[in-house]
C-alpha positions, 0 to 999 in steps of 0.5 A, spaced: 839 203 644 840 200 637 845 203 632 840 207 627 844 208 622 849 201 622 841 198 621 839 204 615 846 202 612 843 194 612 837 197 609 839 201 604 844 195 601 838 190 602 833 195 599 839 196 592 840 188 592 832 187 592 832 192 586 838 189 582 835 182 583 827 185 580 831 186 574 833 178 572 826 175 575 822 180 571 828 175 565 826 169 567 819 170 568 819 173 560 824 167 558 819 161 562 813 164 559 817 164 551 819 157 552 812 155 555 809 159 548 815 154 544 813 148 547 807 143 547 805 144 555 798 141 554 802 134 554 803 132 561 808 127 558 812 132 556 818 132 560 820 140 557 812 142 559 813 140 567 820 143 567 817 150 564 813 151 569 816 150 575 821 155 572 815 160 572 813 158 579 819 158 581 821 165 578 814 168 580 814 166 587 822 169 588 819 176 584 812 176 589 817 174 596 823 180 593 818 185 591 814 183 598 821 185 601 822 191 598 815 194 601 817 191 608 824 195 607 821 201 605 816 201 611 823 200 616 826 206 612 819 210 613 819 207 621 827 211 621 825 217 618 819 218 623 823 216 629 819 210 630 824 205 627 826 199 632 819 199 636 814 194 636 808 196 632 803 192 636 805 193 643 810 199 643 816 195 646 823 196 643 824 191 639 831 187 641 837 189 638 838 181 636 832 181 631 834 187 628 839 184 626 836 178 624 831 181 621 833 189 620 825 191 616 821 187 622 816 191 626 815 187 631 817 184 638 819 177 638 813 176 642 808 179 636 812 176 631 811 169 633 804 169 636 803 169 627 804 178 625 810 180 622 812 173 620 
């Protein structure tokens, strides 16, 4: 039976890591999108302009997959409350101690979570 509070701990620390990281990505986006407004990104020649935008779709992708994650953490906090925490959502079976650990949010057994849910 996995240890539920060690795996609430984890969670709690990732959740509050996401939280503070939110914060410098919504920056960089802001900061990408004032450089792109400074420069001449219409021309491909220019070198700033590729720069630009692959720090804008660098740092919106980063803020997409973090504020994805937080969801996915919430979810596992809910999951603990309601006592159904570390049980596969597809099938019922617990989920091993090992994926919990490597991944303390999944919902899924390794089995669903490689047949493509849960990834």
């Amino acid at each position: 039976m996995p240890d539920f509070e060690r795996f609430r701990a984890l969670l709690e620390e990732e959740r509050a890591r996401r939280v503070a990281l939110l914060p410098a990505l919504r920056a960089d986006i802001e900061s990408a999108n004032s450089a792109r407004q400074d420069s001449n990104v219409d021309d491909e020649h220019d070198p700033e302009g590729a720069t630009i935008a692959f720090e804008l779709s660098q740092a919106s992708a980063l803020l997409k997959q973090s504020s994805a994650g937080l969801g996915q953490i919430e979810a596992a906090l809910d999951r603990l409350a309601a006592g159904t925490y570390g049980t596969c959502a597809v099938c019922g079976e617990p989920i091993a101690e090992g994926r919990l650990e490597a991944r303390p949010w999944t919902p899924f057994c390794i089995l669903h979570a490689s047949s493509g849910r849960g990834r």
